[in-house]
C-alpha positions as CSV (number, residue, x, y, z in Angstrom):
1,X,58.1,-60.5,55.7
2,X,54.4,-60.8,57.0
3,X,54.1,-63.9,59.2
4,X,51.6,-66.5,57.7
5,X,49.4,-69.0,60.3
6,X,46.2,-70.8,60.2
7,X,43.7,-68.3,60.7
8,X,41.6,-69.0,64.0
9,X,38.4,-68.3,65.6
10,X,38.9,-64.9,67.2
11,X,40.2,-63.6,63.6
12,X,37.1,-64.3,62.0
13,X,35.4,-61.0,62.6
14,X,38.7,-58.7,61.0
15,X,39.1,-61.2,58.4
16,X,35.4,-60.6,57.0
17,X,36.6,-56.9,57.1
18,X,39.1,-57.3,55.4
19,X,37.7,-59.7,52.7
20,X,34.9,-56.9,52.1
21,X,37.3,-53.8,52.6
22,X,39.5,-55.1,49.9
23,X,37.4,-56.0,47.1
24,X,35.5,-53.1,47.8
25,X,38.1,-50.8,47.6
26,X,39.4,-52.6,44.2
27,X,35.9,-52.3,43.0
28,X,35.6,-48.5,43.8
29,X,32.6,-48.9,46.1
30,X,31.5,-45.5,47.7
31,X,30.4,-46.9,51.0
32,X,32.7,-50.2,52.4
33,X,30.6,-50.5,55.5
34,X,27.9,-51.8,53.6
35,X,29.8,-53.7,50.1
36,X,29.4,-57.4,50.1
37,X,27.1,-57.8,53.7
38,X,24.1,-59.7,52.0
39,X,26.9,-63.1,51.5
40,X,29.9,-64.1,53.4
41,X,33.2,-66.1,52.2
42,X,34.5,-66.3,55.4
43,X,32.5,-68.1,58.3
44,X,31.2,-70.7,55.9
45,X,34.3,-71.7,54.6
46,X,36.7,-71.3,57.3
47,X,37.3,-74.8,59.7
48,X,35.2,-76.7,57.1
49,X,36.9,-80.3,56.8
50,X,37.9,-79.7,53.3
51,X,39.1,-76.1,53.3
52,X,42.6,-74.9,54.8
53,X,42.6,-71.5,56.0
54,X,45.6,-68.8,56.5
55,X,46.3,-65.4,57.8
56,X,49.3,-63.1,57.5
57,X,49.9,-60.6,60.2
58,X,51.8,-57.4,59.8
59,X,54.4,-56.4,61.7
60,X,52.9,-55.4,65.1
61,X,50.7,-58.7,64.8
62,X,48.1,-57.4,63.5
63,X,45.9,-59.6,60.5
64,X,47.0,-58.1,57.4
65,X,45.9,-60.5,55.1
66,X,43.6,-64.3,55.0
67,X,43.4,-66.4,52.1
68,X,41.4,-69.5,52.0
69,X,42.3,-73.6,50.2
70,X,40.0,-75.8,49.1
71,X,40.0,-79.2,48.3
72,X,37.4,-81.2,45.7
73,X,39.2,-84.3,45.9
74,X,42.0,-84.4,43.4
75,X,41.1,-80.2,42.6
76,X,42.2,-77.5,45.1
77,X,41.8,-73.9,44.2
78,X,42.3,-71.0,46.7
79,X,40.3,-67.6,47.1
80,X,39.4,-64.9,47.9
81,X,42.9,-64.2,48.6
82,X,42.6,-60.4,50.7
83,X,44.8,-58.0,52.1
84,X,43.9,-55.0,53.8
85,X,44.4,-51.8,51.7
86,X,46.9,-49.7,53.5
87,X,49.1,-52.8,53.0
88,X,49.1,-53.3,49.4
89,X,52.2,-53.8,47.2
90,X,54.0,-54.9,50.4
91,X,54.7,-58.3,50.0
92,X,51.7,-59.6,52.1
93,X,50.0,-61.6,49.3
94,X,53.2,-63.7,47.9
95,X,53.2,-65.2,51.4
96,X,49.9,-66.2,51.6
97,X,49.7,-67.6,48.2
98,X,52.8,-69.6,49.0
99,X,51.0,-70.8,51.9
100,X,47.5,-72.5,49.9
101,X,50.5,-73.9,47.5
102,X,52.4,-75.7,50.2
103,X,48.6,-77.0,51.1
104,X,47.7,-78.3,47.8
105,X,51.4,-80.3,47.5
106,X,50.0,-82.0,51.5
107,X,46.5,-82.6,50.2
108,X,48.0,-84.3,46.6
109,X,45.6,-82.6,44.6
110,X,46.4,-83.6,40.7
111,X,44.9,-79.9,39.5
112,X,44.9,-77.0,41.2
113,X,43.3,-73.4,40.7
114,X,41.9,-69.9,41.1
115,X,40.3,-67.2,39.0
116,X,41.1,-64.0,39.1
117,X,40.6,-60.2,37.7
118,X,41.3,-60.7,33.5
119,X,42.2,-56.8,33.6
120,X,44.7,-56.7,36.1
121,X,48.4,-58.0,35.2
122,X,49.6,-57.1,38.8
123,X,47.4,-60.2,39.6
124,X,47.8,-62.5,36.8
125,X,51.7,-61.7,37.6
126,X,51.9,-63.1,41.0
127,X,50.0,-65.9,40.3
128,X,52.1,-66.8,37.6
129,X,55.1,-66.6,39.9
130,X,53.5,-69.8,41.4
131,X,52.8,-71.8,38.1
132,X,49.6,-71.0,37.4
133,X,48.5,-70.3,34.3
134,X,45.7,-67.6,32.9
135,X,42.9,-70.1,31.0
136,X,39.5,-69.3,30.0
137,X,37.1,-66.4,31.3
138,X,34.1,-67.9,33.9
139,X,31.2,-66.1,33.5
140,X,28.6,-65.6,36.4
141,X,25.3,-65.6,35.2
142,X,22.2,-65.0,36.5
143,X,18.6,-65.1,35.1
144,X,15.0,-65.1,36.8
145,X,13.7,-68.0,38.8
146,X,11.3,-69.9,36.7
147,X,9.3,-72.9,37.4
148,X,10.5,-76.3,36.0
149,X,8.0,-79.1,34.9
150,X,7.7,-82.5,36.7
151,X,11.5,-83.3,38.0
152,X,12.4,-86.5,39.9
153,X,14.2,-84.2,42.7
154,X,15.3,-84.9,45.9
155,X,17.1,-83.3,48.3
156,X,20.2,-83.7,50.5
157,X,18.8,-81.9,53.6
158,X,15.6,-84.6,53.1
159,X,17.6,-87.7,52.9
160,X,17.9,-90.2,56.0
161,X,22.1,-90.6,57.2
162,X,22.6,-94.0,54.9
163,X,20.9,-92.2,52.2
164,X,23.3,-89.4,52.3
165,X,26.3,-91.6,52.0
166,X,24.3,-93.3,49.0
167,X,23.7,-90.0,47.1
168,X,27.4,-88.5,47.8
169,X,29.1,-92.1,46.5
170,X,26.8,-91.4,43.7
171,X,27.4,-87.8,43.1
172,X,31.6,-88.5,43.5
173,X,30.9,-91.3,40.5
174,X,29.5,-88.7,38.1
175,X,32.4,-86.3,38.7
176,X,35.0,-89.4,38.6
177,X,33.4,-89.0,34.8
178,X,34.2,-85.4,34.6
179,X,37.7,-85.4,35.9
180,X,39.7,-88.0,37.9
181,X,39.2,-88.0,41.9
182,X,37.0,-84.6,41.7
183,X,34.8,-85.2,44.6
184,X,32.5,-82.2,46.2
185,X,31.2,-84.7,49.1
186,X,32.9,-82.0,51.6
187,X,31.0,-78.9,49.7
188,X,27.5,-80.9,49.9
189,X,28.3,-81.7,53.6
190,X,29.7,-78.7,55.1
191,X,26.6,-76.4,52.8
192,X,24.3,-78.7,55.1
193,X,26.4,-78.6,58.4
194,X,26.0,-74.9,57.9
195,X,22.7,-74.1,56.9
196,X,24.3,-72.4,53.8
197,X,21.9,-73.8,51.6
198,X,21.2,-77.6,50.1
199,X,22.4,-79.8,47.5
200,X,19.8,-81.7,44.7
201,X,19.8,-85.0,42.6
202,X,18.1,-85.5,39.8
203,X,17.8,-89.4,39.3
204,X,16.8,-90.7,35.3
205,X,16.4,-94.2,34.1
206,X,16.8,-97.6,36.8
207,X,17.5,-94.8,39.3
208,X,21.0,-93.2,38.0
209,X,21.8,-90.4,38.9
210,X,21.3,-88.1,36.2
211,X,22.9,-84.6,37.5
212,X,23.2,-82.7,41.3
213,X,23.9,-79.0,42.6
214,X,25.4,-78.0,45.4
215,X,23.2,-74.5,46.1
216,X,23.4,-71.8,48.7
217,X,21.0,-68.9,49.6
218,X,20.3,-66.5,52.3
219,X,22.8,-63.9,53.6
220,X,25.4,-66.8,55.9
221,X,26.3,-68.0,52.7
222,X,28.1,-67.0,48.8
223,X,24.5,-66.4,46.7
224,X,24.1,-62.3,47.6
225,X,20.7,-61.1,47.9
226,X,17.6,-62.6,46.1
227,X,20.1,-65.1,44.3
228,X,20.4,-69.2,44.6
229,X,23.6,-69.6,43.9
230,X,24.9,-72.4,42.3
231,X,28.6,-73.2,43.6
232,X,28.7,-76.6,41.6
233,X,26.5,-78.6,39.3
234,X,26.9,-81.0,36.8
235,X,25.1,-83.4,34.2
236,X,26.2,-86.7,34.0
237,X,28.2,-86.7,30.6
238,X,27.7,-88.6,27.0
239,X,24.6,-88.8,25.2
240,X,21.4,-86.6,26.2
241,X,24.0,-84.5,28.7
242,X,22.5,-81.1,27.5
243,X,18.8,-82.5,28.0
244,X,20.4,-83.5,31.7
245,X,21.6,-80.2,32.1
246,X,18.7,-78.2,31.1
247,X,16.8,-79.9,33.4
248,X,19.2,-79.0,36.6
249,X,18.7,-75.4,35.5
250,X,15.1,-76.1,35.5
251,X,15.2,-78.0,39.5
252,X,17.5,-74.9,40.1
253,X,15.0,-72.4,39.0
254,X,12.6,-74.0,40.8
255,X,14.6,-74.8,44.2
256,X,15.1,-70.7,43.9
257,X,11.3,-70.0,44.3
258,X,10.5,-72.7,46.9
259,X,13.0,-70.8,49.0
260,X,11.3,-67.8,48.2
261,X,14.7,-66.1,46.3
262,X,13.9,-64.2,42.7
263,X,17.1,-65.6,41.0
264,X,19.5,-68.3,39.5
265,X,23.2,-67.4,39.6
266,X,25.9,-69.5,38.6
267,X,29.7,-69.6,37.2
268,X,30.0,-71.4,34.3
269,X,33.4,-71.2,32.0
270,X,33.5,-70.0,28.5
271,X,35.5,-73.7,27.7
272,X,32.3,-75.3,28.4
273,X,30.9,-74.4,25.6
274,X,27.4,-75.9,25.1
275,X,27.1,-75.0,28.7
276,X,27.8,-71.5,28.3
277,X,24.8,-70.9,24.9
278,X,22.5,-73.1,26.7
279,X,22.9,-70.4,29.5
280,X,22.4,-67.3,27.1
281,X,19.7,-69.2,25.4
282,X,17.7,-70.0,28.8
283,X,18.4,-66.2,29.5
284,X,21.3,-65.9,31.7
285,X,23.4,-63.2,31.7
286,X,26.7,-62.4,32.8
287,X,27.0,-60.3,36.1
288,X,30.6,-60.2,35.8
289,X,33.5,-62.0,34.2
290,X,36.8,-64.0,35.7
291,X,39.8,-65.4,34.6
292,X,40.6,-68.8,35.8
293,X,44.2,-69.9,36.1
294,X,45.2,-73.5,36.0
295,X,48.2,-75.6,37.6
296,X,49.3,-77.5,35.6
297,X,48.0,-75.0,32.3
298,X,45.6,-77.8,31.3
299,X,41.8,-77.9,31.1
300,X,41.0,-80.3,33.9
301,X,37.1,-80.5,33.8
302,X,36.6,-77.2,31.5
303,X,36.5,-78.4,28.2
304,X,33.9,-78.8,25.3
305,X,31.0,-81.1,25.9
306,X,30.9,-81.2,29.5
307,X,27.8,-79.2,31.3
308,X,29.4,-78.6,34.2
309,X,28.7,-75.3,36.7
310,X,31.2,-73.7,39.3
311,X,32.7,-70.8,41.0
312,X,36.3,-70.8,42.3
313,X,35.7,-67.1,43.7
């Protein structure tokens, strides 16, 4: 049985290998020294004060396998969960998913997640083994960077210290509407820490705050080449919600080309529903296609009439 730890400093450099030599051998990419190098899930996420992370080594001590936790509030979901290649089928992943499990029953987290390949049973199967359940399909999306019109946007990166702490008690009140103790003030602090990108808020009437997202770019962080990515917005829900939400698609767009990046690309799930054909209407169009799995096997925050966007890659 593989031996499972926290994953430290000195692995970092074999675990980005083996994050990128995985999925690119599952992907059937003809040349792994260059799949996945324009965006890392590894040195942003790892040590960040909301995110757990774990290696397993083989039986010489060698890393065989990292997987990574992380907690929004009262949601934890794990990923990308990697083993190297030559050690497939050999008991290396249980471990390691046994190990993000154990972190979200620590942490407390109310709902807990992934997503995963829908085509592959093999992986659906051993999640299951751990009580998740197969849900709804996330689409990621992506559509050209347009300009908006005249948005009340600021951003976090611009924001004096007590201003911060004003704007993330604000955003962790709109997602306290979405879903009970779902709070991404870790994400919008570590994206800034990090220089992985920068988080917005759109502010509407008596200065609420109508919607945020939490966005990265550039080739340290999860957007990919030419992309803003979108790892989490949301529109304050009730009335007017889809106005709010076209308009964070609109700041988005428009964040993209002050940074100079051609694209908008975001997850957003198929439960969503307005969300998802206010996306195809605006042009997005799905890049690929996820299955999330759920524990306990209930929606959480993806459900009809919420305009919610994430990515639990």
């Amino acid at each position: 049985m593989p031996r499972v730890r926290p994953l430290a400093d000195q692995d970092l450099p074999q675990a980005q290998k083996i994050v990128r030599t995985a999925f690119g051998t599952f992907f059937g990419a003809p040349d792994l020294d260059n799949f996945w190098t324009d965006f890392d899930y590894v040195y942003g996420r790892h040590s960040a004060e909301h995110v757990a992370s774990f290696a397993a080594d083989d039986e010489k001590g060698h890393l065989a396998g990292v997987n990574f936790a992380t907690r929004w509030g009262s949601v934890g979901f794990f990923g990308p969960l990697s083993v190297r290649p030559d050690l497939w089928d050999k008991g290396v992943a249980t471990p390691l998913v046994a190990a993000v499990s154990d972190q979200f029953e620590r942490w407390g987290v109310s709902h807990a997640g992934l997503c995963t390949f829908p085509h592959s049973p093999k992986h659906v199967w051993l999640y299951q083994k751990f009580g998740f359940y197969p849900r709804n399909l996330t689409a990621i999306m992506a559509a050209p960077a347009r300009p908006g019109g005249e948005l009340a946007v600021s951003r976090y990166s611009q924001l004096a210290a007590g201003e911060r702490q004003e704007a993330e008690r604000a955003c962790r009140a709109l997602s306290e509407e979405l879903f009970e103790g779902l709070d991404l003030g870790g994400e919008i602090r570590t994206v800034a820490a990090r220089n992985l990108g920068d988080t917005i808020f759109l502010r509407g009437g008596e200065s609420r705050l109508d919607s945020f997202a939490v966005c990265h770019w550039g080739p340290a962080s999860e957007a990919g080449a030419d992309c803003l990515f979108v790892k989490f917005g949301a529109a304050r829900p009730g009335p007017g919600a889809g106005a709010r939400f076209g308009a964070l698609l609109d700041a988005c767009g428009a964040l993209a080309l002050s940074v100079r990046v051609g694209n908008v690309l975001a997850g957003v799930s198929t439960a969503r529903e307005e969300a998802y054909r206010q996306m195809m209407a605006r042009g997005f169009r799905t890049r690929m296609q996820v299955v999330t799995m759920h524990r306990p096997n209930e929606p959480a925050y993806s459900r009809p009439g919420l305009f919610v966007l994430d990515d639990w890659r």
